[in-house]
N, C-alpha and C positions, 0 to 999 in steps of 0.2 A: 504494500500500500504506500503511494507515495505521499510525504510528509509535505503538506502544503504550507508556506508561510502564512504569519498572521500579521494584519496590518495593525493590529493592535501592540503584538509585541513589538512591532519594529519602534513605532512609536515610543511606547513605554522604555524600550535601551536605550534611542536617540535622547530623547528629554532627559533620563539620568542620567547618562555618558555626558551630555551637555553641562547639566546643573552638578556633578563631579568634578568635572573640569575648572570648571568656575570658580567651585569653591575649596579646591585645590589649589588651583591659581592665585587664588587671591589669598589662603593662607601664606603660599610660601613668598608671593609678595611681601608681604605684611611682616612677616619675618624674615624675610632681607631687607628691608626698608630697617627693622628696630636694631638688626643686628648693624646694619650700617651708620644709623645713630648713635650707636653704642660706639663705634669704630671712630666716627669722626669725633664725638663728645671726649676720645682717649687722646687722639690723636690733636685736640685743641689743648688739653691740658698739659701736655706733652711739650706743644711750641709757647704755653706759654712760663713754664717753668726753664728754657732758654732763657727766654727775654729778661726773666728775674735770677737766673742763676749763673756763677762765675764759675766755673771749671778749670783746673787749670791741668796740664799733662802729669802724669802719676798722681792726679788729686782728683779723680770721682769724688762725686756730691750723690748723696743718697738724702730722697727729699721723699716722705709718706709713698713707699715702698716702688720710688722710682729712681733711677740712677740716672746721671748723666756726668758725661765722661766727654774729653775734647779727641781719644784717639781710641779708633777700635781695640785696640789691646788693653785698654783698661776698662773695658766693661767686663762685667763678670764670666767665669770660665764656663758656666752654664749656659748663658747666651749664646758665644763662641762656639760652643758643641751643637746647638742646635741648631745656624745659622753661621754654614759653612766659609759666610763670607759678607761683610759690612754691606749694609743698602748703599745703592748709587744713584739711587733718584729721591731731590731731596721731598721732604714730606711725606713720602709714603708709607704709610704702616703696615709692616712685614710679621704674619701671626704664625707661630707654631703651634701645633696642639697633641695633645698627648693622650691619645682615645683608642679602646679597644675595639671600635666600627663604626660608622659612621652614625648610629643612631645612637652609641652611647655616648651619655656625659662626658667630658674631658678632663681627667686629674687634673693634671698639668696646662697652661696657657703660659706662651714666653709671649712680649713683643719688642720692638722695635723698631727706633725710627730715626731719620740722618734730618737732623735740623739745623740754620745757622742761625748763628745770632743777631744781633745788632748789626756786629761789625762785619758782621759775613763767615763766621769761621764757623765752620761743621762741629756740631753735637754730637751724639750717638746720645740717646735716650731708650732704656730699656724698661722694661715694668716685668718682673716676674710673677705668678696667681699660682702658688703650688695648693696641693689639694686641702692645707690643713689650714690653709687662711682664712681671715677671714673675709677679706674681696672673692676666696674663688664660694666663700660661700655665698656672698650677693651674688653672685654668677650662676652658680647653682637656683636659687631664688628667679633669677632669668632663664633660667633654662626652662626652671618648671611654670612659668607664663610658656614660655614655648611650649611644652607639653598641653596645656591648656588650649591653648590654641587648634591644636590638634582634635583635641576632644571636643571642644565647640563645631569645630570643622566637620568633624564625623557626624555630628548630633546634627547637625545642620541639615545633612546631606543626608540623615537616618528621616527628618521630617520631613525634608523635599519628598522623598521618596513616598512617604506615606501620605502625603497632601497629592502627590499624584496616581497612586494607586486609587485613591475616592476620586478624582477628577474623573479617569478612566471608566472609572464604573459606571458613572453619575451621565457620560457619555455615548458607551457601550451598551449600557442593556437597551437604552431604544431604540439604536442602531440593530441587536440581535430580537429585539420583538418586533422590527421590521421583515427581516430576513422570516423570522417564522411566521408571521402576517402572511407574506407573499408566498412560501409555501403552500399552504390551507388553500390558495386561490385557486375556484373552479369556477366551472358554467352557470352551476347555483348560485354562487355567494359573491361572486366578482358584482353583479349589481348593487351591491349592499355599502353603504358610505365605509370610508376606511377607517378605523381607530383614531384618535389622537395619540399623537407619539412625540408632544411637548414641543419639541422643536421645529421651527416653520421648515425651514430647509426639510426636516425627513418629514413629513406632511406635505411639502410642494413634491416628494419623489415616490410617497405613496401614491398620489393622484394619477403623478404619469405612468407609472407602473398598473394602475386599475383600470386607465384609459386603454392601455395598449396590451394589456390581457382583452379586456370585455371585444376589444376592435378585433385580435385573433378570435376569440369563439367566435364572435359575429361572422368573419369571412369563414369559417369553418365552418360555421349552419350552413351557410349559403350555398358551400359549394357541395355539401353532402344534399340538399334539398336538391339540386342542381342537378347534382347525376341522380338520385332517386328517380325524380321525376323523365329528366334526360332516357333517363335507360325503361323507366315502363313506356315513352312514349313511341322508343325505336323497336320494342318486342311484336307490335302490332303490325308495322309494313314488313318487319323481317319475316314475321310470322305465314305472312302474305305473301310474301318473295320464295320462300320455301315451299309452301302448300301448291302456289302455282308452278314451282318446277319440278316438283313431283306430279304433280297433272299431266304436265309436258310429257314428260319421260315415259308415264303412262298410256300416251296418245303416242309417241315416238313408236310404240309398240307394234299399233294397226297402224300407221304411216308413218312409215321412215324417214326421218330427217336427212338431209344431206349434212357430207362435213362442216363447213362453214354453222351451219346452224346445231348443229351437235355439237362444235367449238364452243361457240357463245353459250349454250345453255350449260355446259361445264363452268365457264366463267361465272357466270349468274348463282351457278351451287357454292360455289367456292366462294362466293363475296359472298354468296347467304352466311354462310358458316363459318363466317370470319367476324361477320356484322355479329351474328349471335355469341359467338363465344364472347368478343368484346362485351359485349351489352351486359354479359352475364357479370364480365368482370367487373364493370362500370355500377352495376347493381351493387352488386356484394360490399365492392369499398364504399359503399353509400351509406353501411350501416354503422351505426355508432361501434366504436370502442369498448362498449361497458355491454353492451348485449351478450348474453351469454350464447357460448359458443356450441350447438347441435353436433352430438357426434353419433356418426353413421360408420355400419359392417360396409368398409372396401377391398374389395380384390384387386388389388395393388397389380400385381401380373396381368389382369383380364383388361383391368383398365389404360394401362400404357400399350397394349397390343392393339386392343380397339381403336385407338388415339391414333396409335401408328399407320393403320388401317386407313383409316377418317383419310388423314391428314398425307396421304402417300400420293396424293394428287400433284402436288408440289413441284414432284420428284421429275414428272413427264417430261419428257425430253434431254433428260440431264445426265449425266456420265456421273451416278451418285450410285455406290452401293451402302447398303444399310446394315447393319450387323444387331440383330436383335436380341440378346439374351436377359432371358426372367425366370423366376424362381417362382412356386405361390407362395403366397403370401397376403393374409387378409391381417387385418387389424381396423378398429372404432377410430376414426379423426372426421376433421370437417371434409364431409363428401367435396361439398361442391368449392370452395376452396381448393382443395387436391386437384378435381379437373381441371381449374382454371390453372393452374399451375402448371400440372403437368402439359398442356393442353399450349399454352404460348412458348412454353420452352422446344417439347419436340416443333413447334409450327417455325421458330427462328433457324432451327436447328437445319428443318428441311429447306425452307426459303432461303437462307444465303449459305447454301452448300450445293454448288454449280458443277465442282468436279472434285472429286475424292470420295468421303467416305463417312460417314454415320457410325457410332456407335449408341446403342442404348441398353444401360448394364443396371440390373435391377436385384441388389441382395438384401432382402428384408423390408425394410423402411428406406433402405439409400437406395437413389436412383442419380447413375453417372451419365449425363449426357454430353457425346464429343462429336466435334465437325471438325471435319480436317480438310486443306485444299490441297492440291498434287502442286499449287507451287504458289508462291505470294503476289506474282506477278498477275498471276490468273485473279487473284484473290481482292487485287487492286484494282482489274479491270472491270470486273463484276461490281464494285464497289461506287466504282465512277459512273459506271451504265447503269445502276437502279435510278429510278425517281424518287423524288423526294417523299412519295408519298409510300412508299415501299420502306425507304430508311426510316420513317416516322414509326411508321407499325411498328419496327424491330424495336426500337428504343421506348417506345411505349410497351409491347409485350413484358420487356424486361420489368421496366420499374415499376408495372402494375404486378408482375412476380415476386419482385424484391417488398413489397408493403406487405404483400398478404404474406409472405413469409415470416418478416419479422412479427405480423402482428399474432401468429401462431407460434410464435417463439421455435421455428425451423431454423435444425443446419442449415447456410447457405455459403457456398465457396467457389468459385470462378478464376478460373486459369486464362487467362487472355496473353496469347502468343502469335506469332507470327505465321499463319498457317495452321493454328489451333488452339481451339476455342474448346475449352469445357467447361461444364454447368452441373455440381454436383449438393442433391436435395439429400436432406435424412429429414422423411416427415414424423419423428419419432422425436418429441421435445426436451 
């Protein structure tokens, strides 16, 4: 089963990915911003204990746990180890820190910074924060605002999260009692005004949705009214077209008809019995979907032979041989469906099979039907010399096949190849 997305969930990760973002963002902002306050707030106290302090070479000045010194070598041996080598850019403050990961606290904090004075001459100003002081523990006191910060941040993004989870819902479920709304819609109920479902927007898309259901049944009455009517009102002249060619044929008996007139009244049977099977089928699909379906004892064998029989008219004149084999075999389905079935398939089967060969293989409930041409060429040219109204039949036989098949829920499978064509039914559901 394939997993479909949901436009919900995509949603719902977009807006938290989004509002995480943000509010990650903007913590670690927040905390590079205080951390760099902090930076420059050392680094002011720093130039200005310069400005009031006299240093002079081998004489560091240690001033509330800051040193300043006129030559790198006399700032403390600790510094030196940590900071393999004097700052060269002045004012800049240069941190070491002393931490087992990046997320934990730092025992240790060195800094350092290269200032001049008045007169111009380089400082080295150092500040050391070892773990036991008590500057690293205002530091610590900072730290844990950081931490703080974090926790605000998560809680933040804990509530976004659930202020959006109710949004979603609050938006979803009308959305999803639409979807099951339109569902329930049939021929019955599609008349009947739509829910309220709170929001205009899905209220202006139920309407269109009720409009354009009621507007399908609509043409679906119409066109099952259509052929109903259509198909009882063509059984009357058919009826009449038939009864008088067997009159004919009858009278052909005591007066012989000449060729030409024995031609045409072949022609006349053949349209009869093509008009009629149509009509039958044009009938049948006229009937609703929900009528229950009549099953009749068929002799599946007797009835493709018969067919074949019927329908071997076709064949006159044509370099066609037929290969016929059936099994018996009866079993209950919809009679007259089955003929109309079987009935258009062998008739295309014989109608554009001009040179080669017929098969009709019948084991059980499967019926294999195959036309094959002796070359494609043939098969092209025959193609181009029917009339259109010859190709119409054929594509009409099929797709009035292919309805009543799915609507009996039939095997249906079609091989279409270059020089061969087969048509294989299991009227067995």
């Amino acid at each position: 089963m394939k997993i479909r997305p949901s436009l919900r969930l995509y949603f719902f990760i977009s807006i938290a990915l989004l509002g995480t973002g943000m509010t990650v963002g903007f913590s670690v902002l927040s905390v590079n911003y205080y951390i760099d306050g902090l930076d420059r707030g050392l680094n002011g106290v720093m130039h200005e204990l310069v400005m009031t302090t006299d240093a002079q070479d081998g004489q560091p000045v240690d001033f509330a746990d800051f040193q300043i010194a006129s030559r790198w070598q006399d700032t403390p041996a600790i510094i030196q180890q940590r900071f393999r080598s004097p700052p060269k850019i002045e004012n800049d403050l240069l941190k070491f820190k002393d931490q087992e990961s990046f997320f934990s606290l730092p025992r240790n904090m060195f800094f350092v910074a290269m200032i001049r004075n008045a007169n111009g001459e380089p400082r080295y100003v150092t500040k050391v924060m070892l773990a036991k002081s008590d500057v690293q523990l205002k530091s610590k006191k900072h730290f844990a605002r950081f931490y703080w910060i974090i926790i605000i941040g998560v809680s933040v993004m804990t509530i976004f999260a659930g202020l959006l989870v109710v949004v979603m819902g609050k938006v979803a479920k009308p959305i999803e009692s639409l979807g099951n709304w339109a569902k329930t819609l049939n021929h019955e109920n599609v008349q009947l005004p739509p829910p309220d479902f709170i929001y205009n927007e899905l209220n202006t898309l139920a309407s269109i949705i009720k409009s354009s259901l009621d507007s399908a049944h609509q043409s679906l009455a119409r066109e099952q009214t259509f052929l109903s009517y259509a198909s009882h009102e063509l059984r009357t002249p058919i009826t009449v077209i038939r009864s008088n060619v067997e009159l004919l044929k009858r009278l052909s008996e005591q007066s012989p008809l000449t060729s030409k007139q024995q031609l045409t009244l072949e022609r006349i049977e053949r349209a009869g019995l093509t008009m009629s099977d149509l009509t039958e089928t044009l009938l049948w699909l006229g009937h609703k979907d929900d009528e229950p379906i009549h099953l009749e004892p068929v002799k599946l064998n007797e009835q493709i032979q018969n067919l074949s029989s019927e329908l071997a008219y076709l064949l006159n004149g044509k370099n066609v041989e037929v290969d016929l084999v059936c099994q018996a075999y009866q079993f209950d389905t919809a009679a007259t469906a089955c003929h109309i079935v079987l009935s258009n398939l062998i008739r295309n089967a014989y109608q554009h099979t001009q040179h080669g060969r017929v098969q009709i293989l019948q084991e059980g409930s499967c019926v294999s039907i195959t036309n094959s041409s002796q070359s494609d060429e043939v098969k092209s040219t025959e193609l181009q010399n029917n009339n259109s109204k010859s190709q119409l039949g054929y594509g009409l036989g099929l797709q009035l096949s292919e309805k009543i098949i799915q609507r009996h829920n039939w095997q249906y499978k079609i091989k279409d190849l270059p020089g061969f064509y087969q048509v294989k039914v299991d009227f067995n559901p």
